[in-house]
C-alpha positions as CSV (number, residue, x, y, z in Angstrom):
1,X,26.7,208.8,-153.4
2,X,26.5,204.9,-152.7
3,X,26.2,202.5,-150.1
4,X,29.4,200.4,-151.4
5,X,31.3,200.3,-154.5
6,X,32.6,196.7,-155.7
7,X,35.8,195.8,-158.0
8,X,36.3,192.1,-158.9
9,X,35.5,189.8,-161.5
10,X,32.3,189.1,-162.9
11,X,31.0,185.9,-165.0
12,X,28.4,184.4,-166.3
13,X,27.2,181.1,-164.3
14,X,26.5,177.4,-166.4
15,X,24.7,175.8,-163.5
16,X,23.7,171.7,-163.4
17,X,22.3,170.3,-160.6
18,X,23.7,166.8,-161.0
19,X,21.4,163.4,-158.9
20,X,25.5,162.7,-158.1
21,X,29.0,163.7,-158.7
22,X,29.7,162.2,-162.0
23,X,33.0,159.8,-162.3
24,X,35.8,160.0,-165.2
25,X,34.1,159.3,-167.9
26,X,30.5,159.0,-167.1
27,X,27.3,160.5,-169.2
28,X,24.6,161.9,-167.2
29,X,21.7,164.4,-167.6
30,X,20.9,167.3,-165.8
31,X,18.6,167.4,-162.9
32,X,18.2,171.4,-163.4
33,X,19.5,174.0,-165.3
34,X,20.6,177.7,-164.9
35,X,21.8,180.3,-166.6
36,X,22.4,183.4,-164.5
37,X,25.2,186.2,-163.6
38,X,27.8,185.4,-161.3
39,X,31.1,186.4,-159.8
40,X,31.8,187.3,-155.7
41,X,31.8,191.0,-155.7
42,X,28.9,191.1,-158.2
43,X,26.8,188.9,-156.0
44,X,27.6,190.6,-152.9
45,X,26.4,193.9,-154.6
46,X,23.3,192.3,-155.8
47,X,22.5,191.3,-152.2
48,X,23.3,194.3,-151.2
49,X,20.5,196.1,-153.9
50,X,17.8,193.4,-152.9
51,X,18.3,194.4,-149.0
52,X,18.0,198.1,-149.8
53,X,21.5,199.8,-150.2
54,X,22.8,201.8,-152.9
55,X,25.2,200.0,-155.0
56,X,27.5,200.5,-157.8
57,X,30.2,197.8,-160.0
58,X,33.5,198.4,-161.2
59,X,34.7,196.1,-163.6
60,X,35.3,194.7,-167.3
61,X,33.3,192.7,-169.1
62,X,33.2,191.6,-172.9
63,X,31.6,193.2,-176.2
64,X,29.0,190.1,-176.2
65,X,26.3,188.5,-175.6
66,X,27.2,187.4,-172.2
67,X,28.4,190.8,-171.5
68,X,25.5,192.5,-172.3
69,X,23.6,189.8,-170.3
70,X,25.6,190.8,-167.3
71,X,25.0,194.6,-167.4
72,X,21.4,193.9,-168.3
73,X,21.0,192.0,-165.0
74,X,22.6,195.0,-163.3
75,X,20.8,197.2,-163.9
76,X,17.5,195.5,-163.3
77,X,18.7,195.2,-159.7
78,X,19.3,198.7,-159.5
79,X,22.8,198.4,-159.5
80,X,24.8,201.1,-161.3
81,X,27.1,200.6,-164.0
82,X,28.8,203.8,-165.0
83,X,32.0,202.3,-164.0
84,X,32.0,199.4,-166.0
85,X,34.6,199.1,-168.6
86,X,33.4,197.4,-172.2
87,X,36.0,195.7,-173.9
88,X,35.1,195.0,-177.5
89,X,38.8,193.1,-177.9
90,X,37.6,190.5,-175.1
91,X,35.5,188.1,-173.9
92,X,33.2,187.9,-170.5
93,X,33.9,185.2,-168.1
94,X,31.9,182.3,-168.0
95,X,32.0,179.4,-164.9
96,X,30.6,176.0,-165.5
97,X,29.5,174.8,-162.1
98,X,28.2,171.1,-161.5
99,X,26.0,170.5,-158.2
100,X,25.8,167.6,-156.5
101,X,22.3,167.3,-155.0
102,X,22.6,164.9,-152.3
103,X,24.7,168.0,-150.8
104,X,24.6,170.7,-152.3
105,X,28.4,171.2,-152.8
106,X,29.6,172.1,-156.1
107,X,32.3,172.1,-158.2
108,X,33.4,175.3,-160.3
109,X,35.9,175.6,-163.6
110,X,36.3,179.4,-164.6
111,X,37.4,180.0,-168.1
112,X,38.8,183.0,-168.2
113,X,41.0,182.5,-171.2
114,X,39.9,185.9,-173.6
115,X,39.4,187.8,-170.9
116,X,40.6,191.3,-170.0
117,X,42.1,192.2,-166.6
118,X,41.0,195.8,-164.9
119,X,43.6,198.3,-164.8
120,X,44.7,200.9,-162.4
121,X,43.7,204.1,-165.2
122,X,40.6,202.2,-165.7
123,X,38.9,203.0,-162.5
124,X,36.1,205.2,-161.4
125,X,37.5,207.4,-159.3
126,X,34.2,209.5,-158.5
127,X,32.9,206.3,-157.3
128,X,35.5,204.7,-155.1
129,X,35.5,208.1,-153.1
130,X,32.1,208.6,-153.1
131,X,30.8,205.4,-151.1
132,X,30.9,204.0,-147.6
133,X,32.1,200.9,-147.9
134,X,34.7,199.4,-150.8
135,X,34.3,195.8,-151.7
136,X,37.1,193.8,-153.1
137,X,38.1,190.3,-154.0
138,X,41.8,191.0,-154.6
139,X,41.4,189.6,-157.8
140,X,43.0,192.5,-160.4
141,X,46.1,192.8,-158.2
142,X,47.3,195.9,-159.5
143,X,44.1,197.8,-159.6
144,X,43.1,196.4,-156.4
145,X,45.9,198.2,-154.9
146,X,45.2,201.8,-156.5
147,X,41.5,201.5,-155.4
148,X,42.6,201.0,-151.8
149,X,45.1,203.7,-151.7
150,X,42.0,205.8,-153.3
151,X,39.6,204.8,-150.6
152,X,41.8,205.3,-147.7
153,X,42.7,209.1,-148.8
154,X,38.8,209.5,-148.8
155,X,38.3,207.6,-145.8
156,X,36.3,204.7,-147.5
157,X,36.4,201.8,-145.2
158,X,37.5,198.8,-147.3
159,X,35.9,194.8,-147.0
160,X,37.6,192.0,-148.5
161,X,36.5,188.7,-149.9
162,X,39.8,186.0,-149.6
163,X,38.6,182.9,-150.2
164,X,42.3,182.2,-151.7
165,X,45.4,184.0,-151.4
166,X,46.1,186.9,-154.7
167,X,49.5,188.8,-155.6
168,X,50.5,190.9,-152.6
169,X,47.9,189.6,-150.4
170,X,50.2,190.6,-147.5
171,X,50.0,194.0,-148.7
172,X,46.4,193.9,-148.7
173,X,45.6,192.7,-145.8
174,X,47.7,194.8,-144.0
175,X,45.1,197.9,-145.6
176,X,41.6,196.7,-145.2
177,X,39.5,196.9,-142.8
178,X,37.3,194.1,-142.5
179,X,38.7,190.8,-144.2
180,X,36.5,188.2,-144.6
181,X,38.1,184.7,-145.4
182,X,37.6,181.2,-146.2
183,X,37.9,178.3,-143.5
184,X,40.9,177.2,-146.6
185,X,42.1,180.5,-146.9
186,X,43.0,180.3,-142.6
187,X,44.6,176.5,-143.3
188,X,46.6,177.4,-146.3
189,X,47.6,181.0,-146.0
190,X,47.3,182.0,-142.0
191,X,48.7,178.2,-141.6
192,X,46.4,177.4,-138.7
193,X,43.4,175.1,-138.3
194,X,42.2,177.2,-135.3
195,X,40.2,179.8,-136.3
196,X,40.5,181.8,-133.1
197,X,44.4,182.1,-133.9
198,X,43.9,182.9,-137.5
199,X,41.5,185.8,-136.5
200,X,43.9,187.1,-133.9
201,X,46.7,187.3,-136.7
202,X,44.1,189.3,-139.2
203,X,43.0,191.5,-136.5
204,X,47.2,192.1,-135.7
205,X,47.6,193.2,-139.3
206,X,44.9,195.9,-138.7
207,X,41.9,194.5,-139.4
208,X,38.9,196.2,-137.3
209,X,36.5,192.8,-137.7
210,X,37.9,189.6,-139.2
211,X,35.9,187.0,-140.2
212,X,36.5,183.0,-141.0
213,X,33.4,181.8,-143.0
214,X,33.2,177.4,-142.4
215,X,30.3,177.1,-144.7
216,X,28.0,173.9,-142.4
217,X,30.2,175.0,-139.7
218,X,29.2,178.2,-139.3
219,X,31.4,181.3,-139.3
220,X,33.6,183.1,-136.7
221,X,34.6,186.4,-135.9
222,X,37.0,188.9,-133.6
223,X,36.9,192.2,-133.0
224,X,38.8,194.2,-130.5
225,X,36.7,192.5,-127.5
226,X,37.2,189.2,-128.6
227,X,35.7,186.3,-130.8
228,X,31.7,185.7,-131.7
229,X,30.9,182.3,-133.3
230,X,27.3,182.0,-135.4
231,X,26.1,178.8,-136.4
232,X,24.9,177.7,-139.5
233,X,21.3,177.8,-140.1
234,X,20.0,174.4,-141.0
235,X,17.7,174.6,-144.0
236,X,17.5,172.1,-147.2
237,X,20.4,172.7,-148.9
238,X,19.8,173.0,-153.0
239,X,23.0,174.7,-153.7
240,X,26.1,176.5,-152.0
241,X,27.2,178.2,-154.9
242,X,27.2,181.9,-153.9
243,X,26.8,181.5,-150.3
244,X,29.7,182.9,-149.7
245,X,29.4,186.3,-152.2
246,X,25.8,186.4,-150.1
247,X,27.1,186.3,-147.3
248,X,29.6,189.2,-147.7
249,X,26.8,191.7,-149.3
250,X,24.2,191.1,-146.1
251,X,28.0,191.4,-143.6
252,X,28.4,194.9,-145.4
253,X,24.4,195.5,-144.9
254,X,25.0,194.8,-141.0
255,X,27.8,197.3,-141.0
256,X,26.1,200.0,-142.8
257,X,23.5,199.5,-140.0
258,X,26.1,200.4,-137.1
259,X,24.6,196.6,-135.6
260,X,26.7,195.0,-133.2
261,X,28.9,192.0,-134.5
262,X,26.8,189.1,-133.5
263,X,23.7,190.7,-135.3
264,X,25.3,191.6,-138.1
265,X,26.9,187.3,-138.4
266,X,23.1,186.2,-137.5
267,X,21.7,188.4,-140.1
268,X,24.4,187.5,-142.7
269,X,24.1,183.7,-141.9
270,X,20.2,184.0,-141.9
271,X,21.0,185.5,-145.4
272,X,23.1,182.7,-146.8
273,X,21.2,179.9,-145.6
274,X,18.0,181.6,-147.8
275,X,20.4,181.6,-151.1
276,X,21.4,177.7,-150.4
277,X,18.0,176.8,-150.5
278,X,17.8,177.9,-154.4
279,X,20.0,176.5,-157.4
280,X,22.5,179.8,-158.7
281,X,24.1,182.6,-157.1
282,X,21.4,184.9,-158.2
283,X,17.8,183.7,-158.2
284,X,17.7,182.7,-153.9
285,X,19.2,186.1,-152.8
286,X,16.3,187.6,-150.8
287,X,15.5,191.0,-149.9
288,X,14.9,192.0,-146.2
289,X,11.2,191.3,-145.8
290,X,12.2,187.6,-146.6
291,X,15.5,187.5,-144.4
292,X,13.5,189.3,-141.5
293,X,10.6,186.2,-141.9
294,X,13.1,184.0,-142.1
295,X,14.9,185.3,-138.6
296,X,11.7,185.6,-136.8
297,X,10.6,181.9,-137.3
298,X,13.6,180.9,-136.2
299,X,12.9,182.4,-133.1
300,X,9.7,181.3,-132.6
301,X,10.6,177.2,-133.3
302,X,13.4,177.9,-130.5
């Protein structure tokens, strides 16, 4: 029935774009400002829509207005919502980001007090064994784990989005099939600053493709045959908040494509550079025609 199925937390995204990091104490005005949805698995799903799969959210949001925001901005993307849980006794997630435009980097503070956690009877069963792909970010520990065990009896392949280390992330990594994790999430919780060492000890816990995503760095990767390293695309950098989620949806695109890996980390690079070039999450996720443009004039200014 659908391309792939995400579970994880969603939010709603308080964007500034800030002329510089403002010290303790300081008054300043905005440069921009942006309201739009947010979260990593929500993101990647919405990336996923704009490129031309068939997607579908699992998840709880609140009985208000920024709930109702968030399902409204689903389903204008096409992105279905059956499986999303409405909790009129709690509140939706909201992030306050603050960008700093001399390089885009941001800083993000999640309130997530109110808020309701997904639980394992609470899931859509139809649609976690009904897709090709299952997208996590380990977030809702326990339900985490009953979607995994769901998707592995239906033989759902299973991508995960670790940019820190959850409850039982042992566990989890030792089920998925494609972790994708942050250059901190190798230092802190793989304990190596080589990223070729990390990836050998995700793909020895069963991992078919590991990934290490280093943001201006570039991102590496190791499959059974060994490691592929993509650089970063250089573009002018507005924002980097969503690269990441971006970059996961147009990975999962790549896969659903049977490409080989060093397409599918060009593509899904080409992809995330295009979003940092736009304030938000949401608003610079392009669809296929524009990541296709994008490739092909790299190619010809080679």
């Amino acid at each position: 029935m659908f391309d792939c199925v995400g579970i994880g937390i969603c939010a709603v995204d308080y964007l500034c774009l800030l002329s510089h990091y403002p010290a303790l104490d300081e008054k300043m005005d905005a440069e921009q400002f942006s309201y739009q949805g947010g979260g990593p698995v929500p993101n990647a799903l919405i990336t996923l829509a704009r490129l031309g799969a068939k997607t579908a959210y699992i998840g709880v949001v609140g009985d208000d207005e920024h709930g109702k925001f968030t399902l409204e901005e689903f389903e204008q993307e096409w992105v279905d919502i059956s499986g999303v849980v409405v909790d009129k006794n709690c509140q939706t997630n909201q992030a306050f980001i603050w960008i700093d435009q001399q390089t885009g980097k941001k800083t993000v503070v999640l309130n997530k007090n109110s808020t309701a956690e997904l639980m394992p009877n609470e899931l859509s069963n139809r649609h976690i064994t009904s897709t090709r792909y299952l997208h996590l970010d380990g977030r809702e520990t326990e339900a985490t784990i009953a979607a995994i065990e769901l998707a592995k009896e239906a033989g759902v392949e299973i991508v995960l989005d670790a940019g820190s280390p959850r409850k039982r992330i042992e566990e989890i990594l030792s089920l998925v099939d494609y972790p994708i994790v942050s250059e901190s999430f190798c230092r802190n919780y793989l304990k190596t600053s080589n990223y070729e060492e990390g990836l050998e000890k995700l793909v020895l816990k069963g991992a078919s493709i590991a990934v290490v995503t280093c943001g201006a760095k570039g991102c590496y990767a190791a499959d059974s045959t060994g490691v592929v390293f993509q650089p970063a695309f250089n573009v002018n950098v507005v924002d980097t908040t969503g690269a990441g989620d971006v970059y996961h949806g147009a990975f999962i695109y790549g896969l659903l494509q049977n490409w080989e890996l060093p397409q599918i980390m060009k593509f899904a690079a080409a992809t995330a550079a295009i979003k940092c070039m736009h304030l938000g999450g949401r608003n610079g996720i392009p669809d296929l025609n524009k990541v296709n443009q994008f490739l092909l004039s790299k190619e010809e200014n080679q």
